[in-house]
N, C-alpha and C positions, 0 to 999 in steps of 0.2 A: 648021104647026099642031101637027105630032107635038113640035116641039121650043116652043114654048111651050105645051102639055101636061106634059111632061118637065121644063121649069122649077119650073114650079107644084107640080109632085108633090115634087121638090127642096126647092123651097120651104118648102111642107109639111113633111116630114120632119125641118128641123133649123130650123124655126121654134122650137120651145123653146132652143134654145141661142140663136138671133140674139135672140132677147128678154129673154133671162135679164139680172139685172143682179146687180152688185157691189154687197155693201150693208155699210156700213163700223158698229161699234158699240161705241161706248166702254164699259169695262168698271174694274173696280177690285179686288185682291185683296182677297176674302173667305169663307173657308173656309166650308163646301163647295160655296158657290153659283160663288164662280170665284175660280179658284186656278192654279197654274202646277206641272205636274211633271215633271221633266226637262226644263223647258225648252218644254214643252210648253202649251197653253191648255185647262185642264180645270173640272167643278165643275157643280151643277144649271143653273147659269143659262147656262152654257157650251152645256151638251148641246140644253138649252133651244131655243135660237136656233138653232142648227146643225140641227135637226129642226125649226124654225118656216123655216129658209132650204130645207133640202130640198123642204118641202111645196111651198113657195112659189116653188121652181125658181131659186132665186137665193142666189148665192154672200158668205157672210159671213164678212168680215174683222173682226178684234177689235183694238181698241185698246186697250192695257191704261195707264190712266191712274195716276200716284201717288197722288193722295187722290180721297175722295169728289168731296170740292166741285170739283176738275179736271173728274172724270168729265160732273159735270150741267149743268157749264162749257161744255162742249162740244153738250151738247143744247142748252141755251138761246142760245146762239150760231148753231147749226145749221151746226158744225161736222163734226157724223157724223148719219148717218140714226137715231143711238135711242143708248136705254145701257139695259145690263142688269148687274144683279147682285142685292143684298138693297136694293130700291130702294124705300121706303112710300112707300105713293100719300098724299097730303096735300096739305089745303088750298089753300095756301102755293105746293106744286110746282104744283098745278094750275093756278096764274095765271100761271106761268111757262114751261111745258111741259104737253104731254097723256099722258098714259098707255093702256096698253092694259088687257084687262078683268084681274082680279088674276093671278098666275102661282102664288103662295104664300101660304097666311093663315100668319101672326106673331103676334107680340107680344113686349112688354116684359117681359124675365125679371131677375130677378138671381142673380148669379154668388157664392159664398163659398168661402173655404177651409174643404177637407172637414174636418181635424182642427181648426177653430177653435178648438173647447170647449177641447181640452184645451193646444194651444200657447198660446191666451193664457193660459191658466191656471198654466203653466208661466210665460211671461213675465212674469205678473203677480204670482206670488207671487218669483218668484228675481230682484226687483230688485236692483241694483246698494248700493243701500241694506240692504237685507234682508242682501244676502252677506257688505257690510263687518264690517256688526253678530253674523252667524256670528262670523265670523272676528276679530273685537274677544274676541268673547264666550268663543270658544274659549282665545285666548290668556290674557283671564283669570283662568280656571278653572283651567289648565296654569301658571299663575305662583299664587295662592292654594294649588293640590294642592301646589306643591312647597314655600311659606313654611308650609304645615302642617308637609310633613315636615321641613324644618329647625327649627320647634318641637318634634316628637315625636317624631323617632327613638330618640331613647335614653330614651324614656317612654310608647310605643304600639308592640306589636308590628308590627303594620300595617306602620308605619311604619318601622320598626327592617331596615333594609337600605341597601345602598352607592350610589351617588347614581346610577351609571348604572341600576341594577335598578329605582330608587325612581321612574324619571319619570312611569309611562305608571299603576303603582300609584295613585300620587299623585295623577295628571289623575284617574283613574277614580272615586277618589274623592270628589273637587269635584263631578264631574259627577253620580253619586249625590246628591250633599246637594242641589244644587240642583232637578235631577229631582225625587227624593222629600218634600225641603220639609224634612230632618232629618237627623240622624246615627245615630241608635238605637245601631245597631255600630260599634263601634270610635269611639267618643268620645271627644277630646281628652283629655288631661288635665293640662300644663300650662297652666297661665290665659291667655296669651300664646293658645297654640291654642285655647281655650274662646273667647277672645274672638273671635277671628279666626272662630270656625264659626258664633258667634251674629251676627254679620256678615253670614257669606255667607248663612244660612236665610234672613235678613230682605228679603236684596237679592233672592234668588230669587224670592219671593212676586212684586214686581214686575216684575222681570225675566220672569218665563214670564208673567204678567198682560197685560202689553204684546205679547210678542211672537206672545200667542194671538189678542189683540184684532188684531192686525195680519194676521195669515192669515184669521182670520175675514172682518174688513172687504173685503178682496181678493177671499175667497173670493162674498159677498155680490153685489158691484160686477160682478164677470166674469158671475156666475149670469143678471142683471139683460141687460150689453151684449150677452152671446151669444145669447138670446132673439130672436131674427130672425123675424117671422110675417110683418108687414107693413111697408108700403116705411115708413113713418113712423118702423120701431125702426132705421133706418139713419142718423137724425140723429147728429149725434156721430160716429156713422165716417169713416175715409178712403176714400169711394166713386171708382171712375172712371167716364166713356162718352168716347165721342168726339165731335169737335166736330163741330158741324152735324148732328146725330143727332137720329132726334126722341126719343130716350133723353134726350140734354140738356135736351131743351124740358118734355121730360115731369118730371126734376126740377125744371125751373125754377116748373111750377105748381104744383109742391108743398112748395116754398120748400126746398129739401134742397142742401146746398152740394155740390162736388163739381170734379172734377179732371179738366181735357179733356185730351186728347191728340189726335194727328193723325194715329193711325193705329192699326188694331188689334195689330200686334204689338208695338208699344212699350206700349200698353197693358197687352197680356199679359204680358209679362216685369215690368214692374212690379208687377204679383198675384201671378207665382213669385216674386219678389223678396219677398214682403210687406210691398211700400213701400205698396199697398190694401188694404184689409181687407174689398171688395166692387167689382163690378163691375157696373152696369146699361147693359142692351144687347140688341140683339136676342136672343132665346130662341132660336132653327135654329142659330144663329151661335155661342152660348155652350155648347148643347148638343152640338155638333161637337166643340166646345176639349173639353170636360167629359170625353166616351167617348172620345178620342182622347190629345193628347200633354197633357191636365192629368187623364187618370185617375189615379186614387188623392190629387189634389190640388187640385181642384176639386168642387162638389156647387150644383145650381142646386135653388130654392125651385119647388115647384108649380104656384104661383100666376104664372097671368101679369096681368100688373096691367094692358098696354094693348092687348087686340089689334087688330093693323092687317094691313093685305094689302100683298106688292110688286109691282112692276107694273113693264112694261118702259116707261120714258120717251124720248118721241119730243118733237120739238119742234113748236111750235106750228100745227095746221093741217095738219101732216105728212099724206101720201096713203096712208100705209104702216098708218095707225092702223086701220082696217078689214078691211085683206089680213092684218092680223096677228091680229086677233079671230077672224076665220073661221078660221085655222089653228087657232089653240088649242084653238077648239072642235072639231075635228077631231081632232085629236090626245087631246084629251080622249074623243073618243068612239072613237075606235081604239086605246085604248087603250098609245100610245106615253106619255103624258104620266103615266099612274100606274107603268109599269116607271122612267121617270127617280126620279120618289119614294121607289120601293124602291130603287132601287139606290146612291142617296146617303143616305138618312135611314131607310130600313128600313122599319118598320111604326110606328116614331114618331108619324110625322106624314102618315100617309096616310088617317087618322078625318076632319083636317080640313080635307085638299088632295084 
């Protein structure tokens, strides 16, 4: 009797470990929700689960998948017990998989380069066109200055100097006449140069005419594309998201063309690139990039245009969907679940998690 007492009390005691289970969860890099450092498995959605496996006395393995659509690959398979990361609970996933109650509210943000204004502005005026016609126009002016002075030197003092001394004289002067629209000083005086200067006044006029009109127009054009308020002034730019996103779908109902990629770091290097001139995508996600390695190079709009919630996706039916509610809310109310908030996102976004 004393040794099956002695069993039981045994028993007891490392009943939490004989019951504990492995619980396997596919995952995908996404800075800061999960992310890998040193080789390590880190990030909100990381810590997440790892604190939803403590509660729950059961140990969690992560599986870190190459793209999204692997990741939920594997949920709708029911190939892992769940997937977490920046995961929108949607429609669509719901008929495919179940989710747990939200973990983080979102939304659709978008991404721009911080200095826009003024690099297009720069690009848009110092076309390749624009430089030739400098540089046409320079060498002009430098061939006119100097067929002045081999008309005037021995009849303009100005003028009147040894040809290496005369070059830059000579430009200076072209370049006055045409600047100021006249000669006033220093006036030709053989006919040859009289004619030559009533020449250049004349070409001037259209020459700065056009070439004003041409800064102006640019100047107009850029004022116009840079104006970014709402998702609609992003028509005409080179936007990105990623595929299978519901940043994609959400362009697609708003008929805005746009550029997929299959992963966010190709993405992003094409922004630093400025091979995009916008980025739409989650807002946590972009905000991350933003205050982190695209500071000073990145700036996201205010405005979130769709906000949605993530949620950990289990596969259909799954027993896990309940044990995992009850945790969060526990966690939420022991407040382990607002220290993860501050300690990856600060006070950002703890108004609305």
């Amino acid at each position: 009797m004393h040794r099956i007492c002695l069993a039981l009390l045994c028993l007891l005691a490392f009943a939490p470990k004989l019951f504990a289970q492995d619980l396997v969860f596919s995952t995908v890099t996404r800075e800061p929700f999960s992310l890998e450092i040193n080789g390590a498995d880190s990030g909100f959605s990381v810590d997440l689960i790892r604190a939803i496996g403590a509660d729950l006395n059961k140990t969690i393995t992560l599986d870190r998948k190459d793209s999204f659509g692997d990741m939920l690959g594997a949920v709708q398979s029911a190939d892992v017990d769940g997937a977490i990361a920046n995961i929108s609970i949607t429609a669509a996933r719901e008929t495919t998989m179940d989710f747990t109650l939200p973990i983080f509210a979102s939304g659709i943000q978008v991404m721009l380069p911080s200095d826009s204004s003024s690099n297009a502005l720069v690009t848009t005026i110092l076309t390749r066109e624009i430089a030739l016609a400098l540089v046409l126009a320079f060498g002009i002016l430098f061939a006119c200055g100097m067929i002045m002075w081999a008309f005037e030197r021995n009849r303009q003092e100005y003028f009147d100097r040894p040809f290496a001394q005369a070059l830059f004289p000579s430009f200076w002067w072209a370049l006055n006449l045409v600047v100021n629209g006249g000669f006033e000083e220093r006036m030709p005086r053989s006919p040859l140069g009289r004619g030559l200067g009533v020449v250049m006044v004349i070409s001037s006029l259209f020459i700065v005419s056009i070439f004003v009109a041409r800064i102006t127009a640019a100047l107009t054009v850029e004022a116009i594309q840079s104006n970014v308020q709402t998702i609609n002034d992003l028509d005409g730019r080179t936007v990105g998201t990623i595929d299978g996103s519901t940043s994609a779908a959400f362009l697609d109902q708003r008929g805005l063309s746009y550029v997929l990629y299959t992963d966010l770091d190709s993405m992003l290097t094409a922004f630093e690139a400025n091979t995009l001139q916008a980025v739409v995508f989650d807002g946590p996600i972009l905000a991350y990039y933003a205050a982190n390695d695209g500071r000073g190079r990145a700036r996201l709009m205010d405005k979130v245009f769709k906000p949605e919630n993530y949620g950990i996706a289990l596969p259909t039916g799954s027993p896990l969907r309940e044990e995992i509610n009850q945790s969060l809310l526990r966690l939420r109310e022991n407040g382990t679940y607002g220290d993860l908030v501050a300690k990856w996102f600060g006070n950002a976004y703890q108004a609305n998690n």
